[in-house]
C-alpha positions in Angstrom: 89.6 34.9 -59.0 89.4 31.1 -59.8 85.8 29.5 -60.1 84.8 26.1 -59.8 83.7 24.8 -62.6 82.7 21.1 -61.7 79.8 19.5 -61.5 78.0 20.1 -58.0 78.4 17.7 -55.3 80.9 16.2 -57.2 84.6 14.5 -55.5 87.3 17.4 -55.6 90.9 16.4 -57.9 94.3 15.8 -56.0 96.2 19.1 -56.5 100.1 18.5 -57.9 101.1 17.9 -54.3 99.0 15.1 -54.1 96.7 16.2 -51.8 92.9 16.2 -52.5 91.5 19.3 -52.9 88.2 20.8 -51.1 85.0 20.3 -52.5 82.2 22.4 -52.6 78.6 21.5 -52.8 76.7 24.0 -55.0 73.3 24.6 -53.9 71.8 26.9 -56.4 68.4 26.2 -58.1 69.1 27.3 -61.3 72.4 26.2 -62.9 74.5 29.3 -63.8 75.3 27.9 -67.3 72.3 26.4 -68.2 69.5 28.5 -66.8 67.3 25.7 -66.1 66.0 24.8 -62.7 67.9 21.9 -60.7 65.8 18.9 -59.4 67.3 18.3 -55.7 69.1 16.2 -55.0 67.5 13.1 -53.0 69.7 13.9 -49.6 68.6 17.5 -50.1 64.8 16.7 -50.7 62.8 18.9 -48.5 60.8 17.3 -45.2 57.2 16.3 -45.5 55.4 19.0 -43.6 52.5 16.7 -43.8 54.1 14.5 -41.6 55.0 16.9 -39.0 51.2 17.6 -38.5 50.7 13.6 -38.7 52.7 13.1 -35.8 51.1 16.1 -33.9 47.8 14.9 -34.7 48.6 10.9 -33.5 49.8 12.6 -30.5 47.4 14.7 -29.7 45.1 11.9 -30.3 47.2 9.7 -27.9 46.7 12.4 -25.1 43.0 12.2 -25.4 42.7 8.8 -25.5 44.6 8.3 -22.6 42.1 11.2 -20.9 39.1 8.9 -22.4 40.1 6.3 -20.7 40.8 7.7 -17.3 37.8 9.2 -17.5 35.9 5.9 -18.0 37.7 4.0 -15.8 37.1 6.8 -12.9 33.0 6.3 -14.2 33.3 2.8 -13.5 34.9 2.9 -10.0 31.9 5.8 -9.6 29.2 3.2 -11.2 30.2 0.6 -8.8 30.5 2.5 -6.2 27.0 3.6 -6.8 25.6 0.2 -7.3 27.3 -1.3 -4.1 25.8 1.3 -2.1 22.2 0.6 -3.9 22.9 -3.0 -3.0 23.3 -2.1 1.0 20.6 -0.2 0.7 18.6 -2.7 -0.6 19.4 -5.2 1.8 19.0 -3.1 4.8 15.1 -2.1 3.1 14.9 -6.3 2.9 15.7 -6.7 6.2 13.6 -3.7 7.8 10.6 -5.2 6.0 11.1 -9.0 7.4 11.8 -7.2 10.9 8.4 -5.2 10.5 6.4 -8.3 9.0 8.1 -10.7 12.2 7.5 -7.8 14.9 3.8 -7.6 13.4 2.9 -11.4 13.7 4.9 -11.4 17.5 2.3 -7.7 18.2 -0.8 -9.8 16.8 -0.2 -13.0 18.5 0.9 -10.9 21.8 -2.5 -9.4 21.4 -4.6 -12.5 21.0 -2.7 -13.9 23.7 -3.7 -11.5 26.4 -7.5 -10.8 25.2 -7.4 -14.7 25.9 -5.9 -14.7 29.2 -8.6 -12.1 29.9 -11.0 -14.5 29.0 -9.9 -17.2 30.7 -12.6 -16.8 33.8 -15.5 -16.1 31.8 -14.4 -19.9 29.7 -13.9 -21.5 32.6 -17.4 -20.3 33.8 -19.2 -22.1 30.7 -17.6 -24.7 30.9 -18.6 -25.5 34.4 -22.0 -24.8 32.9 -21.5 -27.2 30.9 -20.6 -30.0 33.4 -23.5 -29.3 35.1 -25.6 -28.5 32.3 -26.4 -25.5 31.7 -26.0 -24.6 29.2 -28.4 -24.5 27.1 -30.7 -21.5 25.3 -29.5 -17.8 24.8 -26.7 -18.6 27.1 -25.5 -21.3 25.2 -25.7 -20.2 22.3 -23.4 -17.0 22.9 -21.0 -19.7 24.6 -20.6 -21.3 21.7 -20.4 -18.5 19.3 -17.4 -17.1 21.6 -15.5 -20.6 21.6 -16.1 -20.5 18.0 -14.3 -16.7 17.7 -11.4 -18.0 20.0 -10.7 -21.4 17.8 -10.4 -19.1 14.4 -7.6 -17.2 16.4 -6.2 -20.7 17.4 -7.2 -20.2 21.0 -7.9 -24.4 21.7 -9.1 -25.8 25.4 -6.9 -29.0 26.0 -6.6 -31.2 29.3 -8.3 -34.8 29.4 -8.8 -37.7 32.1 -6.7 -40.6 31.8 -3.6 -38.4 29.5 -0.2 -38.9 30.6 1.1 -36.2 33.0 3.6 -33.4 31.3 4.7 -30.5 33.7 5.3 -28.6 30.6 1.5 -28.5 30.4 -0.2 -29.4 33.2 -0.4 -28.3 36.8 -0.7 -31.3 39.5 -3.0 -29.6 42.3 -3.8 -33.0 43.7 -1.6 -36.5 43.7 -1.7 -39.6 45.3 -0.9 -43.5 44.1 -1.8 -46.3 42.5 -1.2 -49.7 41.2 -3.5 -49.6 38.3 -1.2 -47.2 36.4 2.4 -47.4 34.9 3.3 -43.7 34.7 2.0 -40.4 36.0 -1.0 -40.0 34.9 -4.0 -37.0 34.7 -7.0 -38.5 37.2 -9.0 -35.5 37.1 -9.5 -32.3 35.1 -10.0 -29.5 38.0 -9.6 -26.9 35.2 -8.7 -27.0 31.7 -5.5 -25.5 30.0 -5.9 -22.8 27.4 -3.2 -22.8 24.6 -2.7 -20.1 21.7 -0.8 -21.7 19.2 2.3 -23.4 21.0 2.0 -20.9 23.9 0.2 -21.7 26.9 -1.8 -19.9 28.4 -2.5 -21.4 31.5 -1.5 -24.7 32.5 -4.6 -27.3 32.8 -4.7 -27.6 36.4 -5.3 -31.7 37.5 -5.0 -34.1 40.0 -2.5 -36.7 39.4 -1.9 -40.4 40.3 1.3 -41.8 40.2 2.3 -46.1 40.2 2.8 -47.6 43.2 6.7 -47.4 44.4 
């Protein structure tokens, strides 16, 4: 049997034919004529199981960061979803309360209004009183005190001789002519108006005199 006696991994010899002959690569530890224990070669050195568990941790950590951050971004979308629907709600509260605060002031002044119109007869009797005068002692002095109520809740008597005519206001009940005026004007307070606020409450019923054509 022929052995090979050259050094391991080294280039085989042309045989007489000229052609080179096989080589062999011996990959024993210990060296058969030596004994002693062979440092690998640097081609043969062993892979890094180290890095083998590197790579599976940065890719395990890859996977969970991507999961973090699907997860947060599925929070956010949640988050604002939550604090758009806080925002309607919000608003919608808002508006409920200006609703309620308007609808309150329109039920209040409705209510004023009509315990005014209600009224209206029992002011007109004082102040025919008045004009005639009588008005004076216990009588008068409730009148007053009632006029006095009615003017804190803006409740105001309004209609004067000698004011310029304004259907919006005033009621002609009489009318006839003149030369001594230039436009339609009030001759004569039959009743006074009554006016809550910018509302009437009863036009100020008058007689009216208009220029001569």
């Amino acid at each position: 049997m022929t052995e090979n006696h050259g050094r391991a991994g080294g280039e085989g010899q042309p045989d007489s034919s000229g052609e080179e002959a096989p080589r062999f690569t011996d990959k024993r530890r210990i060296d058969p004529e030596t004994g002693a224990v062979r440092e690998p070669a640097e081609h043969e050195s062993q892979p890094d199981p180290l890095a083998g568990l590197e790579a599976e941790a940065d890719a395990h950590m890859h996977e969970q960061l991507v999961a973090a951050e699907a997860l947060a971004a599925e929070r956010l979308d949640e988050l604002q979803r939550a604090n758009a629907a806080y925002y309607n709600l919000e608003q919608q509260y808002t508006g409920y309360v200006k609703r309620s605060k308007g609808d309150a002031i329109v039920a209040r002044d409705r209510g004023i209004a009509e315990v005014a119109e209600a009224l209206i007869p029992v002011l007109d009797d004082i102040e025919l009183a008045r004009q005639h005068g009588d008005l004076v002692g216990p009588f008068g002095s409730i009148a007053e005190k009632l006029e006095g109520i009615l003017a804190r809740f803006s409740i105001v008597r309004y209609g004067a001789e000698g004011e310029v005519f304004d259907p919006n206001v005033h009621e002609a009940l009489m009318h006839s002519h003149s030369s001594d005026v230039t436009e339609p004007t009030v001759a004569t307070v039959l009743q006074p108006g009554y006016r809550a606020g910018d509302r009437i409450l009863r036009a100020a019923r008058v007689a009216v005199i208009d220029p001569d054509a």
